[in-house]
C-alpha positions in Angstrom: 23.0 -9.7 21.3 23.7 -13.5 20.4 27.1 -12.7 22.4 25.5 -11.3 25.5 23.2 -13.9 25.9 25.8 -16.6 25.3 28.3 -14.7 27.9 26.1 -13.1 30.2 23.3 -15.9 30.3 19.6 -15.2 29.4 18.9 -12.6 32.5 20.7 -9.9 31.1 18.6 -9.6 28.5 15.1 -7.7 28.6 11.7 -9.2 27.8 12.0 -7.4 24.5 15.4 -8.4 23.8 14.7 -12.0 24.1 11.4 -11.7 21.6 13.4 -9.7 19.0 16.1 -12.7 19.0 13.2 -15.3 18.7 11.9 -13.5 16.1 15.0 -13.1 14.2 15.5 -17.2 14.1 11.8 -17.3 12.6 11.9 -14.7 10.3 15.7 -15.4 9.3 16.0 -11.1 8.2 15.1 -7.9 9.1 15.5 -5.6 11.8 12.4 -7.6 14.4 13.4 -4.8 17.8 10.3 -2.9 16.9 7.8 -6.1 16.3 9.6 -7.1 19.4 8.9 -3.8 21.7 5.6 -3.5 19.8 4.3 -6.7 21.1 6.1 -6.3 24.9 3.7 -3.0 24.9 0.4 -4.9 24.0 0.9 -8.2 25.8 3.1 -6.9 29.0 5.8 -9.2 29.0 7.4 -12.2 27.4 5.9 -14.6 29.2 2.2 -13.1 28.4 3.3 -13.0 24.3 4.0 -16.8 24.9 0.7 -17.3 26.5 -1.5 -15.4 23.8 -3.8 -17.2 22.3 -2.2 -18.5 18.9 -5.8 -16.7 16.3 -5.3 -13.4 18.9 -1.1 -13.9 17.7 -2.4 -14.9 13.9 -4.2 -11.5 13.8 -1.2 -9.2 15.0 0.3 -7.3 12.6 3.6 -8.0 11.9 2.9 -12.2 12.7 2.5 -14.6 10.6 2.2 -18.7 10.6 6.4 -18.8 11.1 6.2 -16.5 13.5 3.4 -17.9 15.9 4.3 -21.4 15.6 8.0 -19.9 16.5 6.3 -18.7 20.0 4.1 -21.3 20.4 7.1 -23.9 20.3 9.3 -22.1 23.1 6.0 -22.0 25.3 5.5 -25.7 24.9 8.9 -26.2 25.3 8.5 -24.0 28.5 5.9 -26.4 29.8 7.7 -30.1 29.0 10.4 -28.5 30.9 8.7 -26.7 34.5 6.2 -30.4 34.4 9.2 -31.9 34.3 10.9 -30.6 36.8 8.0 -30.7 38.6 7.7 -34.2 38.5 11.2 -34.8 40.1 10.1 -35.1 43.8 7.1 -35.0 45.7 5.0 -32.4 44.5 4.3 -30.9 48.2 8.3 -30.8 48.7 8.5 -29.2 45.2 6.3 -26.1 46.0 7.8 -23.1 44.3 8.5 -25.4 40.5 4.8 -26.5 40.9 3.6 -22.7 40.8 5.9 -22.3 38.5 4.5 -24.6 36.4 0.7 -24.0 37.0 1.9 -20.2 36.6 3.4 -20.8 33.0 0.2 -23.0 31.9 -3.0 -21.8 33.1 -2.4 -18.4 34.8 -3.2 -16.5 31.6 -5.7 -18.4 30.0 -8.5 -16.3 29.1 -11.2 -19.2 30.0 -11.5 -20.5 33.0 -9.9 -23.8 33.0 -9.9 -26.7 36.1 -7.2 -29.0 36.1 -6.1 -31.8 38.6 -2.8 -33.1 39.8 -3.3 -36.9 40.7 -0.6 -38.2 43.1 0.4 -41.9 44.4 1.0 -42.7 48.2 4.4 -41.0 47.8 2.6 -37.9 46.6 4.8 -37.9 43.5 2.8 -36.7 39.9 1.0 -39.5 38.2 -1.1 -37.1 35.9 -1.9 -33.2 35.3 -5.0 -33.6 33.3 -7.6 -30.9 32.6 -10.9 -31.8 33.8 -13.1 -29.1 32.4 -12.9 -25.7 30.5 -16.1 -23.5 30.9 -16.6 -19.5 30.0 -14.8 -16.6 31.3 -16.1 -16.9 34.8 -17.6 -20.6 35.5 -16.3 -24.2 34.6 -18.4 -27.3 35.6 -16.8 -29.4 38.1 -18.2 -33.2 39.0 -16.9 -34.5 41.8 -17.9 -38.6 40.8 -15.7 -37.8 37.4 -13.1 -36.3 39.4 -13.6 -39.6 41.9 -13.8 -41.6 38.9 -10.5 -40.6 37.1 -9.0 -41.0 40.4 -9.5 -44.8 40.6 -8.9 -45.2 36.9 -5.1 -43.8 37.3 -4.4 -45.4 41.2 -4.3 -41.6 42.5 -4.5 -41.2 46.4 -4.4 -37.8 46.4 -5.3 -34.9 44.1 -4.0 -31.3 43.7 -7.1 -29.3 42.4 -6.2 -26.3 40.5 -8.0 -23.5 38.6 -7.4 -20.2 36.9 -9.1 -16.9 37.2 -9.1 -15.0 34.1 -9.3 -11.7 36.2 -6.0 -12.5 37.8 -7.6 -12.2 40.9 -7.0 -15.4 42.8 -9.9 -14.8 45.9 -12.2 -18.0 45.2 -15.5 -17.5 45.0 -18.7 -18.8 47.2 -19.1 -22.0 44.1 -15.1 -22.5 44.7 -15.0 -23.1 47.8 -18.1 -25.8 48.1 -17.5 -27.4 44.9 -13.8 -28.3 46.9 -15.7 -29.0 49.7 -17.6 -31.6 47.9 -15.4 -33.0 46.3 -13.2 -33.3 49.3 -15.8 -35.0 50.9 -16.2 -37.3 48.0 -12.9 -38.3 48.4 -13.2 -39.5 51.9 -15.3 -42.5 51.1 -12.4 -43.5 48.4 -9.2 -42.8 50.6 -8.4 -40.1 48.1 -6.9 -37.1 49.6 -7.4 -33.3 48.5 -4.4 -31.5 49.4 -4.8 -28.5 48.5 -7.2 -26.4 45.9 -4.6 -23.3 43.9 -6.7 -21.0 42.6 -4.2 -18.9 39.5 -4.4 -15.6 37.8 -1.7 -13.2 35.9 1.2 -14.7 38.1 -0.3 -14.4 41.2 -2.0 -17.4 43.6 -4.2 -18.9 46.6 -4.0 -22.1 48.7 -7.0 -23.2 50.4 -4.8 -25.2 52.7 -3.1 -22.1 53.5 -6.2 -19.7 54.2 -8.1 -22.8 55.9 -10.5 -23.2 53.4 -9.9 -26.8 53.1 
C-alpha cells in the first residue's frame, strides 16, 4: 500500500486504506484494515474519523492514547495547512480554500460554534478566532465584543461564520438578525461584514449569496 500511495499519489487510495496506513505508523504491528473499515462504517469517512471528538475516539474499541493523538495530529496538521493556504491571498479571491478550510474545522463539530474572520483594507486574514461556543443548537453572539475585537486587531472587515451541528446550513430566524445587528454595528465603526457562512457535514450558505445580508 506504502508503494501505491508513493506512485500513485494519495487519491488512489480509499478512505479506509488511508486510516489503516495511519494506523499502522501508530500502532507500529498488526493487521489495522479491520480497525480501519470498522471505524470508516461508524464515522462515514476519513475526514469525519479526524473530526471525532478525541473522549468519543478514547472510548472506541480498538483506540487507544497512540492511536488518537496519531488522528488528532494529522487533523491539526490538516488545519495549519488549509489556514494557511488560506491566508495566501485575499480571502474573497480565495473562495473554494476558505470552505475548504471552514469545512475541515467547524463543519462537524457537534456544538455549535461562531467563529470570525477579521480582514485589513486588502481583505487579507488577520485573525480566525472563535468568538463563542454554545449547545447543540444556540451560541451567544455580542455584537459590541465582536465590534470590540475588531478595533483591538485593526480589522475592516469580518467574515462571520458558524456551524450547524444538523448539517443543515438554512439559518435560522436568530441567524439572520443577530448578522443584521451586527452588520449594523459595524457601520458606525467602518467595519464591513462580508458575508455570514453558515457550515454543516460538508455542505454551506452565504448570506451574501441568498441576499440575506
Amino acid at each position: 500500500m506504502r508503494e501505491k500511495l508513493l506512485e500513485r499519489g494519495p487519491d488512489a487510495l480509499a478512505d479506509y486504506e488511508l486510516l489503516e496506513m495511519l494506523l499502522f505508523f501508530a500502532f507500529k504491528q498488526g493487521d489495522t484494515k479491520p480497525l480501519a473499515k470498522a471505524l470508516i462504517n461508524r464515522f462515514g469517512s476519513f475526514a469525519a474519523v479526524l473530526a471525532a471528538p478525541q473522549q468519543v475516539l478514547m472510548e472506541t474499541r480498538g483506540l487507544g492514547p497512540h492511536s488518537v493523538a496519531a488522528l488528532k495530529l494529522v487533523q491539526a496538521a490538516a488545519l495549519r495547512l488549509a489556514k494557511a493556504e488560506v491566508m495566501e491571498a485575499p480571502v474573497l479571491n480565495n473562495w473554494d480554500r476558505l470552505i475548504t478550510y471552514l469545512n475541515a474545522a467547524i463543519s462537524r463539530e457537534k456544538i455549535k460554534q461562531f467563529r470570525i474572520l477579521f480582514l485589513d483594507s486588502k481583505n487579507r486574514l488577520i485573525a480566525d478566532e472563535a468568538q463563542a461556543k454554545g449547545t447543540v443548537n444556540h451560541t451567544p453572539v455580542y455584537p459590541r465584543e465582536v465590534m470590540k475585537r475588531a478595533l483591538e486587531l485593526h480589522a475592516t472587515a469580518l467574515i462571520l461564520v458558524h456551524n450547524h451541528p444538523s448539517g443543515d446550513p438554512t439559518p435560522s430566524r436568530a441567524d439572520i438578525e443577530m448578522t443584521a445587528e451586527i452588520k449594523q454595528a459595524g457601520q458606525f465603526f467602518a467595519v464591513v461584514v462580508h458575508d455570514h457562512l453558515i457550515v454543516g457535514n460538508g455542505r454551506y450558505l452565504s448570506f451574501r449569496r441568498e441576499g440575506l445580508l
